[in-house]
C-alpha positions in Angstrom: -27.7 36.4 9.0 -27.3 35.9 5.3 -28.8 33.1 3.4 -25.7 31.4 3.1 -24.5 31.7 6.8 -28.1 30.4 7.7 -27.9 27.3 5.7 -24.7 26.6 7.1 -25.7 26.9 10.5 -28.8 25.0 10.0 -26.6 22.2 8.5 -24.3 22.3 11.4 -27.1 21.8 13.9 -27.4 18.1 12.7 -24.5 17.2 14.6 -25.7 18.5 17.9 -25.4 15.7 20.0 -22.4 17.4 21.7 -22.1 21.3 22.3 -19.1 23.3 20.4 -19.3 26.9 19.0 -19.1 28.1 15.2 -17.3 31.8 15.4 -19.0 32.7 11.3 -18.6 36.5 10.0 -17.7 37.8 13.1 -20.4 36.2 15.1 -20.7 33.0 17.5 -23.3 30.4 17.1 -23.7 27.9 19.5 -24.9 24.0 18.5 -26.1 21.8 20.4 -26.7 21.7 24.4 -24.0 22.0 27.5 -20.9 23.6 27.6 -18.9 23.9 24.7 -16.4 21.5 23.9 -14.3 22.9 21.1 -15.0 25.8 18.3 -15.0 25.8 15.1 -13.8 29.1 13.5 -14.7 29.8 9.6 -12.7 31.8 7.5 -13.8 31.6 4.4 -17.3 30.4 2.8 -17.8 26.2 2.7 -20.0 26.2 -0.5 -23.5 24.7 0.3 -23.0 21.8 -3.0 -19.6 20.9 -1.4 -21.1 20.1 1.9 -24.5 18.7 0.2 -22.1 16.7 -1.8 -19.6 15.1 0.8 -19.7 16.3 4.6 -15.7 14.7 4.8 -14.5 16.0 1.8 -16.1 19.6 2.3 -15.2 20.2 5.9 -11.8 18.3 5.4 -10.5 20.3 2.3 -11.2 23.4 4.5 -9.6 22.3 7.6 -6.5 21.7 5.1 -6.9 25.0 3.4 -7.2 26.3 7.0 -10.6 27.9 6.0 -11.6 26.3 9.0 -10.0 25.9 12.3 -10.3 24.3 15.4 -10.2 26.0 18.9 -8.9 23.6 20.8 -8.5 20.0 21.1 -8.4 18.2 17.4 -9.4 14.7 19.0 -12.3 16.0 21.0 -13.6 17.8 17.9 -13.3 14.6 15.6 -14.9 12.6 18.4 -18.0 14.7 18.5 -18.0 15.0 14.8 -17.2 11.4 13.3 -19.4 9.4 15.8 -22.5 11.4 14.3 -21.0 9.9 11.0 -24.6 8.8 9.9 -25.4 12.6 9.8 -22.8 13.1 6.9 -24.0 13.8 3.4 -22.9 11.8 0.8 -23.8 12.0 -2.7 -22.5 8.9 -4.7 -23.2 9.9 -8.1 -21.4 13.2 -7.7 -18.1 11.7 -6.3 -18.1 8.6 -8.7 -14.6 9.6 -9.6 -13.3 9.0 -5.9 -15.8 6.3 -5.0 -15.3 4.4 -7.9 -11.9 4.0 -9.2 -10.4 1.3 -11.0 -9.0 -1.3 -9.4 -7.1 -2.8 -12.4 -3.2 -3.8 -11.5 -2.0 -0.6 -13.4 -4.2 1.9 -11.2 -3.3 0.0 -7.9 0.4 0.1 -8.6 -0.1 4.6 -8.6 -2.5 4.4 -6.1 -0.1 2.1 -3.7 3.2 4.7 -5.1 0.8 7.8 -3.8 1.3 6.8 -0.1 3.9 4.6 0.1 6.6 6.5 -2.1 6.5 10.0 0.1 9.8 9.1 0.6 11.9 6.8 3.3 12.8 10.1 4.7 9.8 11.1 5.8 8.2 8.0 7.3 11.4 7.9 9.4 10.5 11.0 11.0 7.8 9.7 12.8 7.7 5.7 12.3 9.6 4.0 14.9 13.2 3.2 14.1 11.7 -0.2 12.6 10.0 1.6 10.0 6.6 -0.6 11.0 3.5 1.0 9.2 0.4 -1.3 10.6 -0.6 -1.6 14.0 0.9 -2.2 16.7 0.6 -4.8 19.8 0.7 -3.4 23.5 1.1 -5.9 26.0 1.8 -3.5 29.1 0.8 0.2 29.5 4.1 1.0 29.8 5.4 0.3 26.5 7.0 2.5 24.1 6.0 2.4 20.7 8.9 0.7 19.7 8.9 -1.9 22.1 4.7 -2.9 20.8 5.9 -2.8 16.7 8.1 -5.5 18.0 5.1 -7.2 20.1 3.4 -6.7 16.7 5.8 -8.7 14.7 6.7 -11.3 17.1 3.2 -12.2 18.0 1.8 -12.4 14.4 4.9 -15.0 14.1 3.9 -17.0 17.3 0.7 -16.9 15.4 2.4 -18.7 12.5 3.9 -21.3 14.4 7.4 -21.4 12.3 9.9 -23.6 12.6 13.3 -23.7 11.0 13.7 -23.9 6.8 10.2 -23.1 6.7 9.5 -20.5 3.7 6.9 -17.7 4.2 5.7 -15.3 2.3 4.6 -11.9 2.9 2.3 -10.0 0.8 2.8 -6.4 0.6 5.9 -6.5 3.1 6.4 -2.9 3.7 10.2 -2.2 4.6 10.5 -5.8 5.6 10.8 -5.7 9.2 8.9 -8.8 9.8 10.5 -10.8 7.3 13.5 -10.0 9.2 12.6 -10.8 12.4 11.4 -14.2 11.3 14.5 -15.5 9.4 16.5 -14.2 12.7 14.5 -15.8 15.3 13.3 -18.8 12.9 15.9 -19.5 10.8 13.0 -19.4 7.8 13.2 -18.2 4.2 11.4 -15.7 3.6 9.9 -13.9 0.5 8.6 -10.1 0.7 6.5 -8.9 -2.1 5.4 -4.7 -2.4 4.5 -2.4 -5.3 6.4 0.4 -3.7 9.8 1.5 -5.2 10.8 3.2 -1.8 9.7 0.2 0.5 11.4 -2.1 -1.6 14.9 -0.3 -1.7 14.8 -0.1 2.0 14.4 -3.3 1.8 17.1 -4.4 -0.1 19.5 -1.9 2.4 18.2 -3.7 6.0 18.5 -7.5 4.4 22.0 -6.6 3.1 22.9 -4.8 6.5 21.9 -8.2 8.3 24.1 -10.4 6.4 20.4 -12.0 5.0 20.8 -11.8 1.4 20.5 -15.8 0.9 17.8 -16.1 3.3 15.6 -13.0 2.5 14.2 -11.7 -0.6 11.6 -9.1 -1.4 11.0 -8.3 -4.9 8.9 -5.2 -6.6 6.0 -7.5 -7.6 2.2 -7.7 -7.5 0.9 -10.7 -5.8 -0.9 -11.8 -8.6 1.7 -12.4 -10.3 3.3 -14.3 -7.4 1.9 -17.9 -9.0 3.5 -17.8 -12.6 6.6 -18.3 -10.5 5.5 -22.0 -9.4 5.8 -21.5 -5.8 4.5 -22.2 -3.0 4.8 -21.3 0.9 4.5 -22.9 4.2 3.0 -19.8 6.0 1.9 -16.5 4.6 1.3 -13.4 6.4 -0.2 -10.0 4.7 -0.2 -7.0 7.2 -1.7 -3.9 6.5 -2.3 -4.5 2.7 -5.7 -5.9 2.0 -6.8 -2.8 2.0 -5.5 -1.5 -1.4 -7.4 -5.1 -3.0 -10.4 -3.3 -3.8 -13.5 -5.4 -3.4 -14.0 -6.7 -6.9 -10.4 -8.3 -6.1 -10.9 -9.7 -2.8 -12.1 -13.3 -4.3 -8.8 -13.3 -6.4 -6.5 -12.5 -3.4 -7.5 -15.2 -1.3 -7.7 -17.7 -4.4 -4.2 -16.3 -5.1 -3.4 -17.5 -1.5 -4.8 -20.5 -1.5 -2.6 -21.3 -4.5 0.4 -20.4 -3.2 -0.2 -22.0 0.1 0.9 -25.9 0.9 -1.5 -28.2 2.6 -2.0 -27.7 5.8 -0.3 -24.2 5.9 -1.2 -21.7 8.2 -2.1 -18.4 6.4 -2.7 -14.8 8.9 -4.5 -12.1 7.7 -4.2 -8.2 9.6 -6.4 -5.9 8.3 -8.6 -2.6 8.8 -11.7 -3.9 8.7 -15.7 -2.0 8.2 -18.9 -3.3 9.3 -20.5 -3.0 6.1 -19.4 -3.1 2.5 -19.9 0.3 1.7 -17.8 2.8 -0.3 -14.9 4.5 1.9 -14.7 8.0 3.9 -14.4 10.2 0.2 -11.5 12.5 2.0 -9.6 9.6 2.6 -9.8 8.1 -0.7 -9.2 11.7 -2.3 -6.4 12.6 -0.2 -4.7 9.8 2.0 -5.5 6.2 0.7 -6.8 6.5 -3.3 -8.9 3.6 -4.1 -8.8 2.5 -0.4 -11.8 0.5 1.0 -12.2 -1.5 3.8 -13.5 -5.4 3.8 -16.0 -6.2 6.6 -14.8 -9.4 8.9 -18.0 -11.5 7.3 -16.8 -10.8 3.8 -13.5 -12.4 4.6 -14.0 -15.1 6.5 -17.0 -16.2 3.9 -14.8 -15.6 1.3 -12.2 -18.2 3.4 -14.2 -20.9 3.0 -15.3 -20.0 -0.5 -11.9 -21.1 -1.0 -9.9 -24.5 0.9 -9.3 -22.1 4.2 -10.5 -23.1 7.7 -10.9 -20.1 10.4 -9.2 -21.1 13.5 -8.8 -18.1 15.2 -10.0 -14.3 15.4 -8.5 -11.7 16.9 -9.8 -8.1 17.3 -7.1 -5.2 17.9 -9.1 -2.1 17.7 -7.6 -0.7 20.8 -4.2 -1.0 20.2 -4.7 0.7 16.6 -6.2 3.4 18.5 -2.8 3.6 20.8 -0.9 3.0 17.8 -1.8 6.4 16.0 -1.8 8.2 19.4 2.0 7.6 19.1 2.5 8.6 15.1 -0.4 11.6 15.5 2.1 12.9 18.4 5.8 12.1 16.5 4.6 14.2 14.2 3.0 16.8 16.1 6.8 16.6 17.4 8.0 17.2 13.6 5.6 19.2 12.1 7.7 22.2 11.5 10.2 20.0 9.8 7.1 18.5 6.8 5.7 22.4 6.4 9.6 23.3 5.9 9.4 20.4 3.0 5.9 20.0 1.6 4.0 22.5 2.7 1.0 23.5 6.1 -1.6 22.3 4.0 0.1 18.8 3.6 1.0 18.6 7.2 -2.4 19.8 8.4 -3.9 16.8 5.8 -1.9 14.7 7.7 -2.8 15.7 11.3 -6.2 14.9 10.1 -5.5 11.7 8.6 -3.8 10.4 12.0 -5.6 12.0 14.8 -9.2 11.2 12.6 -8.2 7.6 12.4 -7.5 7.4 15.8 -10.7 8.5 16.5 -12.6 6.0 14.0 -10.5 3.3 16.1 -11.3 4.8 19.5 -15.2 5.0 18.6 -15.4 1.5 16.9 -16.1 3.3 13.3 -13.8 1.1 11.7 -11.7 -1.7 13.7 -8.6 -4.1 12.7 -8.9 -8.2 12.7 -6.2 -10.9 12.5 -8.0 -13.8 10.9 -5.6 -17.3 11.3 -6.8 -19.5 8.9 -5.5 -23.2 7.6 -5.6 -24.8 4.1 -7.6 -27.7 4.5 -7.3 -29.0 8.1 -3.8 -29.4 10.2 -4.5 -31.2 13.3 -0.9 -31.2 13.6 -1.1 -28.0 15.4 -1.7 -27.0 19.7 -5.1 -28.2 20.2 -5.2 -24.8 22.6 -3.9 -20.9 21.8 0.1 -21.7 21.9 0.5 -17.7 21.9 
């Protein structure tokens, strides 16, 4: 064994809680005790400052490059690998770039484009038909992953408690489905904000196609910008978008909401959430979600009552996030040959790693997801029990 392989090998046996293979120059290692679980097959040389550098970014830029390969199940292999996550190297100073990007409205605006701008046509090949990128609700086993985006939507507006001529806002609206939803079933007005040029003229096409044009808007605008206009909201919702704040942001984005929220208003909050304030996965913020970072549930709900917001309710829905990507990971296993065709294998094998490893971070309780209802000031207006 070269010098090399042995380092490699020897770095590989810190994850040896689980037993796979590692098939290296023509010869098979085996980590850890049991039988083996999955194999890892190396084509081509990891570099040793790579790996000392960033564990994620190392072994997931070579996964992509197909460098490295997995024999057999890609869940089982993430599973073993991301719940020794404390084993990973990462070297701060090195990845500064990644770690520590700006967070100023210009670089959030690119960063948000990256993702969300692939293109209406591609989402739609593996979204559900209403285009819902967050997760998703699943009140019975049985249900499709259509029928739990609609759970979703319908029980974050339950949530909400709307009634008629009500306006809400939503910040960072995606294609506007649950805008939608609420001005059919509510009769409210509602008010869609997004930075992403594709999401917004989907937008435009599904409010027009429903006959909503004087009850609907969403316009290509960052939420900070939201309260030059003078207005303010009965409810606002923000799904899925907290996310791209960026911590030195978060105190302004509930300030901002607080501002644009009348007394007594209920405000919900769905997010990805840590359990610590660290820095993000680097291979994620490299290749998937650029500036990315996840807010821990203590950070938000101190920063609520930083501001005029009381907590009345918390909701965890780890599980169903975990369901959630099951459904995209396999809608696109089921279009696969369709992306390669159009972007290339080593954007489609990025993305199987992006879904099926965040369905394992959900499945393992690495990361989870939290709807935090909050009022400005007190409403004692509202059910003195959960009316959802």
């Amino acid at each position: 064994m070269n010098i090399l392989d042995s380092f490699f090998i020897h770095y590989l046996h810190r994850f040896d809680k689980y037993c796979f293979t590692v098939e290296l120059h023509g010869k098979k290692y085996t980590i850890g005790a049991g039988e083996p679980a999955f194999e890892i097959a190396i084509h081509k040389d990891i570099p040793k400052r790579e790996l000392l550098s960033s564990t994620s970014l190392a072994l997931g830029e070579a996964y992509m490059r197909k460098d490295l390969e997995i024999k057999g199940d890609l869940f089982t292999a993430l599973q073993c690998m991301l719940s020794q996550n404390n084993q990973f190297s990462l070297d701060k100073s090195a990845l500064g770039r990644i770690l520590y990007t700006s967070e100023s409205k210009s670089k959030q605006k690119e960063q948000v484009s990256s993702h969300y701008d692939l293109g209406n046509d591609f989402y739609s090949l593996w979204l559900d038909p209403s285009m819902s990128y967050s997760c998703a609700y699943f009140k019975n086993d049985t249900d499709t992953l259509e029928e739990a985006q609609h759970n979703k939507v319908h029980y974050i507006l339950e949530k909400l408690h709307l009634q008629p001529q009500m306006t809400l806002l939503d910040i960072g609206c995606g294609w506007g489905y649950l805008l939608i939803e609420a001005a059919k079933k509510y009769g409210v007005k509602g008010f869609g904000c997004t930075l992403s040029k594709e999401q917004w003229k989907k937008g435009q096409e599904r409010i027009k196609a429903m006959g909503l044009e004087g009850q609907v808007q969403i316009e290509l605008i960052d939420y900070r910008d939201l309260e030059q206009s003078g207005r303010t909201f009965d409810r606002i919702v923000s799904v899925g978008m907290l996310e791209h704040v960026g911590r030195s942001n978060y105190p302004l984005y509930m300030e901002t909401a607080e501002h644009l929220l009348v007394e007594g208003g209920l405000f919900l909050l769905h997010y990805i959430s840590g359990h610590d304030e660290t820095v993000g996965n680097p291979w994620m913020r490299k290749y998937i979600f650029p500036g990315g970072t996840l807010p821990s549930l203590r950070e938000i709900i101190s920063l609520a009552y930083d501001n005029d917001f009381q907590v009345i309710d918390v909701e965890s829905l780890r599980r169903h996030y975990y369901k959630t990507l099951m459904c995209w990971y396999r809608n696109f296993q089921g279009v696969r040959d369709r992306v390669i065709a159009e972007k290339g294998e080593e954007f489609a094998r990025m993305w199987d790693l992006y879904l099926c490893g965040c369905a394992v971070s959900f499945f393992i309780g690495n990361i989870d997801v939290h709807q935090v209802l909050m009022t400005k000031g007190t409403n004692n207006e509202l059910p003195m029990t959960r009316w959802y």
